[in-house]
PALO-165537 format. One record per atom (N, C-alpha, C): x, y, z. Coordinates in steps of 0.05 Angstrom, whole numbers, padded with zeros to 5 digits, always signed. Example, Ala and Ser with C-alpha at 12.3 -4.5 7.8 and 13.67 -1.06 7.14 Angstrom:
BEGIN
+00264-00114+00156;+00246-00090+00156;+00264-00066+00156;+00257-00045+00142;+00273-00021+00143;+00258+00001+00157;
***
This chain:
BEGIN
-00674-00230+00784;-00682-00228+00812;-00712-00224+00814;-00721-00239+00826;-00749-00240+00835;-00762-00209+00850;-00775-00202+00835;-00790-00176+00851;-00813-00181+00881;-00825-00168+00892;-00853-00171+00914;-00872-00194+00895;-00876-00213+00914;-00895-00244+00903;-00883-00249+00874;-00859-00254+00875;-00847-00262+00853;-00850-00251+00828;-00857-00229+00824;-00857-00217+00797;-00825-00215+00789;-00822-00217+00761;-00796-00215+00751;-00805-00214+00715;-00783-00213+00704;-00784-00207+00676;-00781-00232+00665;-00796-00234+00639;-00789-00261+00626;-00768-00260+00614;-00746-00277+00610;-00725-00276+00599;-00730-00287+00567;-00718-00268+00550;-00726-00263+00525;-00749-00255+00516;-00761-00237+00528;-00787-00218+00529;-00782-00193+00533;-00790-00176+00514;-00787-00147+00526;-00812-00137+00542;-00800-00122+00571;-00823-00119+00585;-00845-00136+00586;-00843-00159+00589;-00858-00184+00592;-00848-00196+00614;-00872-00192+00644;-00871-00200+00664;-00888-00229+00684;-00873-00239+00698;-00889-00270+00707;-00883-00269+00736;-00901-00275+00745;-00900-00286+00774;-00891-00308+00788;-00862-00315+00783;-00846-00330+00794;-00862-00355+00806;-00862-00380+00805;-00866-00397+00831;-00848-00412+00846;-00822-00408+00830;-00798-00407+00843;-00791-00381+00866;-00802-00378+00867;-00796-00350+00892;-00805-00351+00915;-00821-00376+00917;-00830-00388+00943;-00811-00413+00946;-00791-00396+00967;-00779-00420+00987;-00790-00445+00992;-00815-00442+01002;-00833-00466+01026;-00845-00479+01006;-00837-00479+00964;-00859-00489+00959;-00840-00524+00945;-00842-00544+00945;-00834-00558+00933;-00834-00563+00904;-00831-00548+00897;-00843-00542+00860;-00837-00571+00840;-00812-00587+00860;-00811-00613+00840;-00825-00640+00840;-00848-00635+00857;-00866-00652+00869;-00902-00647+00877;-00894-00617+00874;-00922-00602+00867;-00932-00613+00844;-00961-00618+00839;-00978-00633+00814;-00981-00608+00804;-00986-00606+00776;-00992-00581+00756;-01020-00563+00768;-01036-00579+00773;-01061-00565+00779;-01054-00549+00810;-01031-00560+00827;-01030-00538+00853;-01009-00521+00846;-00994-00521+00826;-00982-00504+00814;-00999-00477+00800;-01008-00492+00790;-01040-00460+00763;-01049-00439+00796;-01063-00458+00817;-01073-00453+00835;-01053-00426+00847;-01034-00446+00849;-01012-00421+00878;-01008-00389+00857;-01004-00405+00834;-00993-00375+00808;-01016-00355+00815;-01046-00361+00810;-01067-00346+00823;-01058-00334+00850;-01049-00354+00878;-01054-00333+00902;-01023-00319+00901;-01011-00319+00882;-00984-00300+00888;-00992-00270+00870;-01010-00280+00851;-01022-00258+00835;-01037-00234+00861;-01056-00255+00865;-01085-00243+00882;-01063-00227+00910;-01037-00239+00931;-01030-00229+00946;-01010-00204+00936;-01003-00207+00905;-00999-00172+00901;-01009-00155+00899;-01044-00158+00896;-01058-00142+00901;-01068-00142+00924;-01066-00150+00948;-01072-00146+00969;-01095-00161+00975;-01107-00186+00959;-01131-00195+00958;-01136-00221+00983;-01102-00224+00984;-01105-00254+00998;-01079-00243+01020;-01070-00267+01041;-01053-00255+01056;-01029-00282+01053;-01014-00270+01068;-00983-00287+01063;-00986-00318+01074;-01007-00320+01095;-01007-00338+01102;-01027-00356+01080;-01037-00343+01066;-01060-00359+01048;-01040-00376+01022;-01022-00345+01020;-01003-00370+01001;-00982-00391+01006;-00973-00382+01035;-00958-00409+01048;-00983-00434+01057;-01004-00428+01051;-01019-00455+01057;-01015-00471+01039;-01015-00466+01014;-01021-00475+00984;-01000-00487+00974;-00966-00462+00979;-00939-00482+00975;-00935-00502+00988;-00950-00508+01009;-00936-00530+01028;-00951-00548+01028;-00978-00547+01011;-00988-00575+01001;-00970-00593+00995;-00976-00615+01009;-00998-00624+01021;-01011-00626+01053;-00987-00603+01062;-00996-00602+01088;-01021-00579+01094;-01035-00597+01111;-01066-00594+01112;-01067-00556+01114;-01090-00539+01105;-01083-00511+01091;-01100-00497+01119;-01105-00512+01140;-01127-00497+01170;-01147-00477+01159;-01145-00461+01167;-01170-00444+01163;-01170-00419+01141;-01139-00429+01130;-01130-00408+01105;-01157-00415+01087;-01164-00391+01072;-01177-00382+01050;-01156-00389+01020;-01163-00401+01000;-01160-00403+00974;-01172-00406+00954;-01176-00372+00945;-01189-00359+00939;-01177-00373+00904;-01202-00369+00892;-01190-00376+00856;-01204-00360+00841;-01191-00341+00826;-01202-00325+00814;-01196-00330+00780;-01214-00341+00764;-01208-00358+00738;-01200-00333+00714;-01185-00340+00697;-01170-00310+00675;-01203-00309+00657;-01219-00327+00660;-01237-00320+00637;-01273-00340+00654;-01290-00328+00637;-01317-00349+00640;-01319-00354+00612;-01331-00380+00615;-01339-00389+00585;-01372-00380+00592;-01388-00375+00579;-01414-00374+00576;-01434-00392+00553;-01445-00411+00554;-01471-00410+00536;-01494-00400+00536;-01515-00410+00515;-01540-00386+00517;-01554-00387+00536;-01558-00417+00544;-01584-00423+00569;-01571-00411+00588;-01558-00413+00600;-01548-00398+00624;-01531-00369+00618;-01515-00365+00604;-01503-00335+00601;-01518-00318+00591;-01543-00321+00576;-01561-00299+00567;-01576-00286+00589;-01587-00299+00618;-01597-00295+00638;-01574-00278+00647;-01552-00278+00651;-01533-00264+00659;-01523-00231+00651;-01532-00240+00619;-01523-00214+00609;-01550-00199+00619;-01577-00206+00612;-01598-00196+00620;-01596-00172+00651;-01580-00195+00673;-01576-00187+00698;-01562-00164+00704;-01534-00161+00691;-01527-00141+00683;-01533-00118+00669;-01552-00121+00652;-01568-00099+00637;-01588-00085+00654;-01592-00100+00673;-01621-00092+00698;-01603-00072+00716;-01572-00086+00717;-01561-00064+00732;-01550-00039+00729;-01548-00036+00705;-01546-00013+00690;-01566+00004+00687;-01589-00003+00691;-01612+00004+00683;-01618+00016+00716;-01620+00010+00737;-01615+00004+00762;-01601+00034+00771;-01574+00041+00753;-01555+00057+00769;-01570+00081+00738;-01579+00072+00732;-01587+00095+00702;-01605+00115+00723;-01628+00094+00732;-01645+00110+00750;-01641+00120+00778;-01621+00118+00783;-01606+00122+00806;-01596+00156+00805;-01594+00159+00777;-01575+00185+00767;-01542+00171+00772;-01535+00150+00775;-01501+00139+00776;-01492+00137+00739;-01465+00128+00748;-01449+00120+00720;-01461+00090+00723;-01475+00083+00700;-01489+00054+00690;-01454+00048+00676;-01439+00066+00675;-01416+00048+00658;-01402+00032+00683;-01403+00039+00710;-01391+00026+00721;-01389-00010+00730;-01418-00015+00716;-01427-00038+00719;-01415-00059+00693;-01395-00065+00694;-01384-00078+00678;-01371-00108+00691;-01363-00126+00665;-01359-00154+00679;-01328-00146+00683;-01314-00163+00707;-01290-00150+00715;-01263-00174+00699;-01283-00199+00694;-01270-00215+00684;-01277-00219+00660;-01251-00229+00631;-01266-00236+00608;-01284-00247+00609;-01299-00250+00591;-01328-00271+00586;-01331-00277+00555;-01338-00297+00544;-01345-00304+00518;-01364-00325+00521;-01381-00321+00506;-01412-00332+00506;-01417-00345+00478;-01413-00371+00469;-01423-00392+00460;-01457-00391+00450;-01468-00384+00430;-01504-00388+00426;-01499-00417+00417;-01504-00439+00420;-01500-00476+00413;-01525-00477+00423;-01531-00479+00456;-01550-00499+00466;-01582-00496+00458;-01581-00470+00449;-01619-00471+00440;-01613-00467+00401;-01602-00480+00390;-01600-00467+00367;-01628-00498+00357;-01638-00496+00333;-01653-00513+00333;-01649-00525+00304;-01662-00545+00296;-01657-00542+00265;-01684-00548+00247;-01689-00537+00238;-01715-00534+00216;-01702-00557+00189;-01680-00540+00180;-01676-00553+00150;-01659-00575+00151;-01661-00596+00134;-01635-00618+00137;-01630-00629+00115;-01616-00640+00107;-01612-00652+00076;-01612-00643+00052;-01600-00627+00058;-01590-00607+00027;-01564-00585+00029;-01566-00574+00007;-01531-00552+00012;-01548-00539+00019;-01566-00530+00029;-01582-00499+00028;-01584-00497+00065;-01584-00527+00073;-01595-00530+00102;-01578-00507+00126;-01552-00506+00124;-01542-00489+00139;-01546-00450+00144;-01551-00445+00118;-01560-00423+00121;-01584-00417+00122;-01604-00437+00119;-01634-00433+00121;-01639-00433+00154;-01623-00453+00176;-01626-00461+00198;-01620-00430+00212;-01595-00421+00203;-01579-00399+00208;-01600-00368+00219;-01610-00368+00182;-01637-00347+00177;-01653-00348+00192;-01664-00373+00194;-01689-00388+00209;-01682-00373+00242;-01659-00382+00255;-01649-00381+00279;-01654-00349+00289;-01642-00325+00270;-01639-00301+00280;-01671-00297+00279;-01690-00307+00258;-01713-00289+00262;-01735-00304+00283;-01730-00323+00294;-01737-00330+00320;-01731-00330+00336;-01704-00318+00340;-01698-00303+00363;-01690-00280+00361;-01703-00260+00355;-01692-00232+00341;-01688-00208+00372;-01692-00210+00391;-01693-00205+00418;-01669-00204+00424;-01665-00232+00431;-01642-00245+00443;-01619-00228+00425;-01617-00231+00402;-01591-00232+00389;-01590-00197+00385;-01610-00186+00384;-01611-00155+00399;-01592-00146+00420;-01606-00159+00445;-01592-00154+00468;-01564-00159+00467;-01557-00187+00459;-01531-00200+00458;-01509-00175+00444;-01513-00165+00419;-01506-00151+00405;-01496-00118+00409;-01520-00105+00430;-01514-00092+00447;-01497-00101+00466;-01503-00114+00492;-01480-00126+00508;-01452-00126+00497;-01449-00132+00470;-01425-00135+00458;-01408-00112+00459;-01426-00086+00449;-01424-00062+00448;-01413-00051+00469;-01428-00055+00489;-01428-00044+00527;-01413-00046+00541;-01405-00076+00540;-01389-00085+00560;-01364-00096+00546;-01346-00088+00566;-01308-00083+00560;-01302-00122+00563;-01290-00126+00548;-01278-00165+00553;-01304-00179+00545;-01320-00165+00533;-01346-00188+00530;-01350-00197+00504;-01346-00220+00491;-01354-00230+00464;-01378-00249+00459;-01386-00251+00436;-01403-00271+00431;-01394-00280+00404;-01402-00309+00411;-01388-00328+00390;-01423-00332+00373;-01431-00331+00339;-01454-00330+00343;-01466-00360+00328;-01498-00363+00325;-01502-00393+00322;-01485-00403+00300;-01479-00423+00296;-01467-00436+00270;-01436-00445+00273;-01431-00441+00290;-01408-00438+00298;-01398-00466+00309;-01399-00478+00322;-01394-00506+00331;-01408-00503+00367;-01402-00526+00379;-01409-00534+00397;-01385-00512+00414;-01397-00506+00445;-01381-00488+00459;-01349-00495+00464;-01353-00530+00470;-01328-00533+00480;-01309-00537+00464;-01315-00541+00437;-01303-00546+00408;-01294-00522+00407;-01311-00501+00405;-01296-00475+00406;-01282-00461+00419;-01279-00469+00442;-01268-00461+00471;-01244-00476+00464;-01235-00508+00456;-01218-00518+00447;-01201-00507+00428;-01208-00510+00406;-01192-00490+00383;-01193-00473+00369;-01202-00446+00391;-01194-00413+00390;-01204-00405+00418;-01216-00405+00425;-01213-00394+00454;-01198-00396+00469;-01189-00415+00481;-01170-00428+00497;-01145-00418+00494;-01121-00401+00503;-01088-00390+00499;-01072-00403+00522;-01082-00427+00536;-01066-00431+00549;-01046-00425+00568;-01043-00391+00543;-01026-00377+00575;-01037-00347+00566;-01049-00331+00585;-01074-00310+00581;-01044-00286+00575;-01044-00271+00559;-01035-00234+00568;-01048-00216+00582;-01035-00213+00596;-01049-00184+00608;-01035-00156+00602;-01044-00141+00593;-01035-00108+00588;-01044-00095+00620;-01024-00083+00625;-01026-00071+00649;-01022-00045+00630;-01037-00020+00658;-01038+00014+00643;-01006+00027+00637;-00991+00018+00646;-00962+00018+00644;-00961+00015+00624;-00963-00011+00605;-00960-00020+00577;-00939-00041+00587;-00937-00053+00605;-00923-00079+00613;-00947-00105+00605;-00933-00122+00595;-00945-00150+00590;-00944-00161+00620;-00965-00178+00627;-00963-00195+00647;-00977-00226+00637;-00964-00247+00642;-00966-00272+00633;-00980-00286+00650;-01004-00307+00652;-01022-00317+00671;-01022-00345+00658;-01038-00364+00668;-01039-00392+00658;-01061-00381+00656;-01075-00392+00630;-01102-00396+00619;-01125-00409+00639;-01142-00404+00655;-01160-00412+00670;-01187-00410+00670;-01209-00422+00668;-01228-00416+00665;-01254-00428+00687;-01281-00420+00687;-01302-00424+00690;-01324-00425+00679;-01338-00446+00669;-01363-00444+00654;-01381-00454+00654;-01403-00451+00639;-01432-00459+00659;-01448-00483+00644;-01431-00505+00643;-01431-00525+00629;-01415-00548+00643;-01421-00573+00648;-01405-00596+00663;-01378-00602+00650;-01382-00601+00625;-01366-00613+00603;-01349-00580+00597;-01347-00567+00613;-01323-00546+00607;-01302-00562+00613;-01298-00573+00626;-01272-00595+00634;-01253-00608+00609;-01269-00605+00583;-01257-00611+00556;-01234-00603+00557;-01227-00574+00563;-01206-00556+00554;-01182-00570+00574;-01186-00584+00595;-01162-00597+00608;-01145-00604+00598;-01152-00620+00571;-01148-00632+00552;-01115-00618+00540;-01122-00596+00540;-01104-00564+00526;-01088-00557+00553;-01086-00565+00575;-01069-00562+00594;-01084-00538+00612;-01105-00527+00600;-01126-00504+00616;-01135-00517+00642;-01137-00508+00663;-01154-00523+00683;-01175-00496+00686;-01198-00518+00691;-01227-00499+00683;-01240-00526+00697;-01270-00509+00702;-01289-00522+00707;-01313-00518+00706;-01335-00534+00708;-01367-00528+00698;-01381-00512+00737;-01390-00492+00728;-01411-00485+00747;-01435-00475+00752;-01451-00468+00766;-01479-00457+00759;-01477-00428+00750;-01498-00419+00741;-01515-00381+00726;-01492-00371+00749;-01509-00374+00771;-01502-00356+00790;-01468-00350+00801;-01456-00377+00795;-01424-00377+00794;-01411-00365+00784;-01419-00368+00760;-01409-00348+00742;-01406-00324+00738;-01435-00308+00742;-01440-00285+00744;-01425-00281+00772;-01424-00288+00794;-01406-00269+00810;-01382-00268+00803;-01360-00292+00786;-01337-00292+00777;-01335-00272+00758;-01352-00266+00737;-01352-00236+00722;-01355-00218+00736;-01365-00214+00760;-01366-00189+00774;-01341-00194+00788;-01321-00210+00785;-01286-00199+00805;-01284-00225+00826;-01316-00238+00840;-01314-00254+00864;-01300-00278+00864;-01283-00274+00878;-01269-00311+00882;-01284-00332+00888;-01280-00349+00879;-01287-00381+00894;-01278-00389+00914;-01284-00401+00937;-01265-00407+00963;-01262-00434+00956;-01238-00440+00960;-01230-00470+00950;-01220-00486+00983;-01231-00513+00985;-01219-00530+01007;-01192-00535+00998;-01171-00539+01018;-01141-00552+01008;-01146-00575+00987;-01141-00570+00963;-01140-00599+00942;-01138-00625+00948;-01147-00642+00940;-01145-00669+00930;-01140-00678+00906;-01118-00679+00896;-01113-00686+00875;-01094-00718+00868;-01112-00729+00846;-01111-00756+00838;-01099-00758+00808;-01070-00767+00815;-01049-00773+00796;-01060-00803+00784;-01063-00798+00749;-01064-00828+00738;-01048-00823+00714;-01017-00845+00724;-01006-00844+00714;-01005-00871+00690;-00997-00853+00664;-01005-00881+00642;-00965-00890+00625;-00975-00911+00616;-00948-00931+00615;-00957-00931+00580;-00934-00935+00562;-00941-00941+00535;-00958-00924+00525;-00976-00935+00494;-00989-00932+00483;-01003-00951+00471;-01025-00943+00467;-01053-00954+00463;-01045-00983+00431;-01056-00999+00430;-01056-01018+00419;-01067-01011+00393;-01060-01020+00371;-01072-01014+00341;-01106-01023+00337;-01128-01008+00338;-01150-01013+00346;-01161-01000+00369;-01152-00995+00378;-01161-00977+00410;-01153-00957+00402;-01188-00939+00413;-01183-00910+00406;-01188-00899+00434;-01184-00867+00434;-01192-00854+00450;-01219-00864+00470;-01235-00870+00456;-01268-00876+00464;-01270-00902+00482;-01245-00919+00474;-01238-00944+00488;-01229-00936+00513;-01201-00915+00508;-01185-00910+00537;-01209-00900+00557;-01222-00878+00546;-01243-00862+00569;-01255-00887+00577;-01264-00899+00574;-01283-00921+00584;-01268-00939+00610;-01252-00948+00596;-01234-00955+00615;-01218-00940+00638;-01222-00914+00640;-01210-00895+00655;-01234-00894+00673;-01256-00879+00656;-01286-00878+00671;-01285-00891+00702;-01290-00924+00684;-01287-00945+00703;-01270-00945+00728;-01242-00945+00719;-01227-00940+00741;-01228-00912+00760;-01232-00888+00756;-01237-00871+00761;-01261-00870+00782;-01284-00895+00775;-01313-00891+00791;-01301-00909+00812;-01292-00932+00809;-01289-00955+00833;-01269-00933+00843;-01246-00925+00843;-01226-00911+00866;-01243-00882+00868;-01258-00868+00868;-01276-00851+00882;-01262-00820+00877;-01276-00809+00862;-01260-00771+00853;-01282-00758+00858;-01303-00764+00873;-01314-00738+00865;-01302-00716+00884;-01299-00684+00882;-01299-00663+00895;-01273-00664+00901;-01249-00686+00878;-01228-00680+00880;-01218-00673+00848;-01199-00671+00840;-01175-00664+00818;-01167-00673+00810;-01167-00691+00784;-01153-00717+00759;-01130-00699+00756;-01109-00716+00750;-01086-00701+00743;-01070-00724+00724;-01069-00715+00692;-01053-00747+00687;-01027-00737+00684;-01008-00759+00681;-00977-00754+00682;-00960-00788+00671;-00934-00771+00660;-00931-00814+00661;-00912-00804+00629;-00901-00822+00621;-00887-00818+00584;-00910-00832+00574;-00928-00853+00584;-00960-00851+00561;-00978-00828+00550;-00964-00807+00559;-00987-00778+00556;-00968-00769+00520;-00942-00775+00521;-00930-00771+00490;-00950-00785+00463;-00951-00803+00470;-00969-00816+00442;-01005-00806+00439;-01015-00794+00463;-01033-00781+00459;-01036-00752+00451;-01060-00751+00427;-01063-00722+00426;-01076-00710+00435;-01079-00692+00435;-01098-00666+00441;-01129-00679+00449;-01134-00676+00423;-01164-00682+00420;-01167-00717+00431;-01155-00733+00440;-01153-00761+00460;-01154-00748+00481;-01141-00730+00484;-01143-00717+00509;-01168-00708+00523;-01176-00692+00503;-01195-00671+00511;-01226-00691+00512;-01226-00714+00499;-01241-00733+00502;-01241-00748+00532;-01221-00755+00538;-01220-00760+00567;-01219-00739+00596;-01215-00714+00587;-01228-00690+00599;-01251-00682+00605;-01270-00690+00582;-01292-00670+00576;-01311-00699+00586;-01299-00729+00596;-01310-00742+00606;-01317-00737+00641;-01298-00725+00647;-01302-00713+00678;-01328-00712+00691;-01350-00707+00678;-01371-00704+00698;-01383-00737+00709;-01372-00749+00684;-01383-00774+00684;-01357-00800+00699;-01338-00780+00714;-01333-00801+00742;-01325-00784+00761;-01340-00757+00757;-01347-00741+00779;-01326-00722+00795;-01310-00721+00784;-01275-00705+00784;-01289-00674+00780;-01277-00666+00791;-01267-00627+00794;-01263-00618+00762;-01243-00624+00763;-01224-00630+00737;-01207-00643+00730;-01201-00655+00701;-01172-00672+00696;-01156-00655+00681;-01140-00656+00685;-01119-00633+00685;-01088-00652+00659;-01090-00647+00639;-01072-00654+00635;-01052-00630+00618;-01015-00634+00633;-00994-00617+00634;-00993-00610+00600;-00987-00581+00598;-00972-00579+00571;-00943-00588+00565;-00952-00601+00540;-00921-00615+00532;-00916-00604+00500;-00900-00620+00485;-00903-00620+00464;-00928-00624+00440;-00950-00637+00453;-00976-00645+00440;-00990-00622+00442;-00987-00610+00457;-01006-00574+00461;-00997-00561+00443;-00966-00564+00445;-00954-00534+00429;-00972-00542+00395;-00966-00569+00396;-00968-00590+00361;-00997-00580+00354;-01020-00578+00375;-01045-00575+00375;-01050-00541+00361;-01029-00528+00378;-01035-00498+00378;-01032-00494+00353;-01013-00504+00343;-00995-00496+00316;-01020-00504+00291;-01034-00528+00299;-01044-00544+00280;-01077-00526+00277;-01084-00514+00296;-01113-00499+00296;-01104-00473+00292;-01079-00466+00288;-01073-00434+00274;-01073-00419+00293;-01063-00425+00320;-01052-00406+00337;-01021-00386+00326;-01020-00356+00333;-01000-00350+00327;-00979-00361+00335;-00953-00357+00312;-00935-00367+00321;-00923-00367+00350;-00921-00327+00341;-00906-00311+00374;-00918-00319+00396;-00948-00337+00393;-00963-00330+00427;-00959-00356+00433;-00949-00382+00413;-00938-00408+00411;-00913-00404+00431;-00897-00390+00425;-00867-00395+00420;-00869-00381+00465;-00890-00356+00458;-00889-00348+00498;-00905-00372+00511;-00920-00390+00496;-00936-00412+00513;-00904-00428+00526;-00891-00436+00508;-00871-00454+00512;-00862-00441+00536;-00845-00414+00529;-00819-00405+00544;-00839-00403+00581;-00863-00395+00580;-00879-00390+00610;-00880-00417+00616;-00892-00442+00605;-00892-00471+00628;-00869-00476+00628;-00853-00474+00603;-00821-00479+00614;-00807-00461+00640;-00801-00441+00637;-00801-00431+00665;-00813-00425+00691;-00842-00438+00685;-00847-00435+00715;-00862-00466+00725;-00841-00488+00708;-00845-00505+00717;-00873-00530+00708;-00882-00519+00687;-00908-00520+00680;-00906-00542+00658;-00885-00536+00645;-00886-00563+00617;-00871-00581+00622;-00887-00617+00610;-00882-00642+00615;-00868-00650+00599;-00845-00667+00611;-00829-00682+00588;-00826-00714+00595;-00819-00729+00583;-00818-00758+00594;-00803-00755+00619;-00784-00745+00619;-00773-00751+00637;-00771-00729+00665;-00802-00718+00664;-00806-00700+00686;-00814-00723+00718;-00808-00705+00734;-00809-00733+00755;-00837-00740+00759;-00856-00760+00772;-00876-00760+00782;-00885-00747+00807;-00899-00731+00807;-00908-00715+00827;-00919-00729+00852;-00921-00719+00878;-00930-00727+00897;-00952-00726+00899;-00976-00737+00893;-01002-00736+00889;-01021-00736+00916;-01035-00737+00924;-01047-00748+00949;-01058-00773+00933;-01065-00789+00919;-01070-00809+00913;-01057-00818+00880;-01049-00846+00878;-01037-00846+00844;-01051-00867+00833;-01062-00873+00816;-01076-00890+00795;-01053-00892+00774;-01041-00924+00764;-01024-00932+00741;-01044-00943+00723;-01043-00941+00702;-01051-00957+00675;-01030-00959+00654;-01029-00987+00638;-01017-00981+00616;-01031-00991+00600;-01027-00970+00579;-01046-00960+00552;-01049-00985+00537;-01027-01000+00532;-01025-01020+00521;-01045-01045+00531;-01054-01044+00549;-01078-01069+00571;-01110-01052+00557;-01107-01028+00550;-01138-01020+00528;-01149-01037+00514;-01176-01047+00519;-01179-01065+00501;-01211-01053+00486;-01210-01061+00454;-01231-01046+00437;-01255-01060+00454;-01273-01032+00454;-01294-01041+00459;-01320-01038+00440;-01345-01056+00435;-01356-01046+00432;-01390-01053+00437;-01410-01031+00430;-01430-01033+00446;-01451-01044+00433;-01457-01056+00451;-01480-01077+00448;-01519-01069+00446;-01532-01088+00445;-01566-01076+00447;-01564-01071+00471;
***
């Protein structure tokens, strides 16, 4: 039995709790697209806390009927951070501590309210190349030209509660955000010692955060300043969605890779028009793709101007999880949460009611390649 905004117990979980989206009457859940699904799980969260009101989340179930002057509010389970922009951030925060120090206040109260993990990639530089020695010389090289930075960062680490840093050498942000950051489906420890289960969501301050779609995460790229208010607790106000179903047929031809499909998606994607709306793919062509096909045509998003592309966890996520050394146990609760709340894709899940649908079949991909 469903508790207040659908809280209830996960079945075969001890004290492991989810927020129903079956517990909304008004919501069509077998025709709802995945991405207004992640969305509503947020405002049934946010209206147990009192953040949003009843009418905010009957706007959202009854997409696609138009949402009036309701607020939908998105509050993401995590920020991704890199250095050019998250180091200004942590800085900001440290001013405000500094701020309530001289105040005579608690400087502890100034903490980020949402996880954060911070990526150093974009200023890393490289001095050495062509030898075994080059990686740790670049490495060496890196900390003592920026010995400041990686100061502060280090402290911050210290200071602030949910805050990590991933440090140089490490791979590219969204690579790493891909396979280990990313859980797909967040835990939460409440002071009780009750588990609470969330869809993995994010914000980051990069265009190409949109990779992680790829992983069934819906996330997106935004500016310093976005971010930082989303670590301080602030929602995003969201317009009623637009979301654009492209559904794919088959599989890709022997010769055609990933790099082919995006291109050809790109394309179609720019002539039928997304920007400031929501890719969503769906279809039994999503089975023969993996992960990382995926996350290639995700992390293409800025470049045909989409929100996000969103593609459902199925079997290829769990295959993904398993394959980059996710735990088993947090494998086995990814499954049992999109399976029950509607979240994981199978061939024969129905097609959703989209406000707009794009078909391709994989099989019409043809190799491309580039010229002078």
């Amino acid at each position: 039995m469903s508790g207040e905004f659908g809280r209830a117990q996960l079945a075969g979980f001890e004290n492991t709790f989810i927020h129903r989206l079956d517990s909304r009457p008004d919501a069509d859940l077998d025709n709802l697209p995945m991405t207004i699904k992640v969305l509503l799980e947020g405002l049934l969260r946010a209206a147990s806390k009192g953040r949003v009101t009843e009418a905010d989340v009957a706007a959202l179930a009854k997409w696609p009927a138009p949402a009036g002057d309701a607020e939908l509010p998105f509050t993401p389970a995590r920020v991704l951070l890199q250095d050019f922009t998250g180091v200004p951030a942590v800085v900001d925060l440290a001013a405000m501590r500094s701020a309530m120090e001289r105040a005579g206040k608690d400087a502890g109260k100034v903490d980020p309210l949402v996880p954060a993990d911070l990526v150093i990639d974009h200023s890393v530089q490289v001095d050495a190349f062509g030898s075994l020695r080059a990686y740790d010389s670049n490495i060496v090289r890196e900390y003592e030209r920026n010995y400041e930075r990686y100061a502060l960062l280090r402290w911050a680490q210290q200071a602030f509660n949910s805050f990590s840093v991933v440090p140089p050498g490490m791979g590219i942000c969204h690579q790493v955000n891909l396979e280990y950051l990313a859980k797909v489906v967040q835990v939460r420890e409440e002071q009780d010692g009750a588990r609470v289960l969330i869809p993995d969501t994010l914000v980051g301050t990069d265009s190409h955060t949109t990779m992680v779609n790829g992983l069934g995460v819906l996330g997106w790229g935004v500016g310093g300043i976005e971010a930082e208010a989303a670590l301080l607790g602030q929602p995003m106000f969201l317009t009623s969605p637009v979301v654009v179903g492209v559904k794919f047929h088959g599989a890709l031809r022997p010769g055609a890779t990933a790099t082919d499909l995006v291109l050809t998606v790109t394309e179609m994607l720019r002539k039928h028009g997304v920007v400031n709306k929501f890719v969503e793919f769906c279809g039994s062509g999503l089975s023969s793709l993996s992960v990382p096909d995926r996350a290639t045509l995700s992390n293409m998003c800025p470049e045909y101007g989409a929100t996000s592309a969103l593609f459902p966890v199925d079997t290829q996520t769990l295959r993904y999880l398993e394959l980059t050394g996710r735990d088993a146990e947090h494998i086995r609760t990814v499954e049992a949460y999109c399976r029950e709340q509607g979240l994981f894709r199978s061939d024969d899940s129905p097609t959703p009611a989209f406000s707009e649908l794009l078909e391709l079949d994989l099989a019409s991909v043809e190799p491309s390649l580039a010229g002078p």
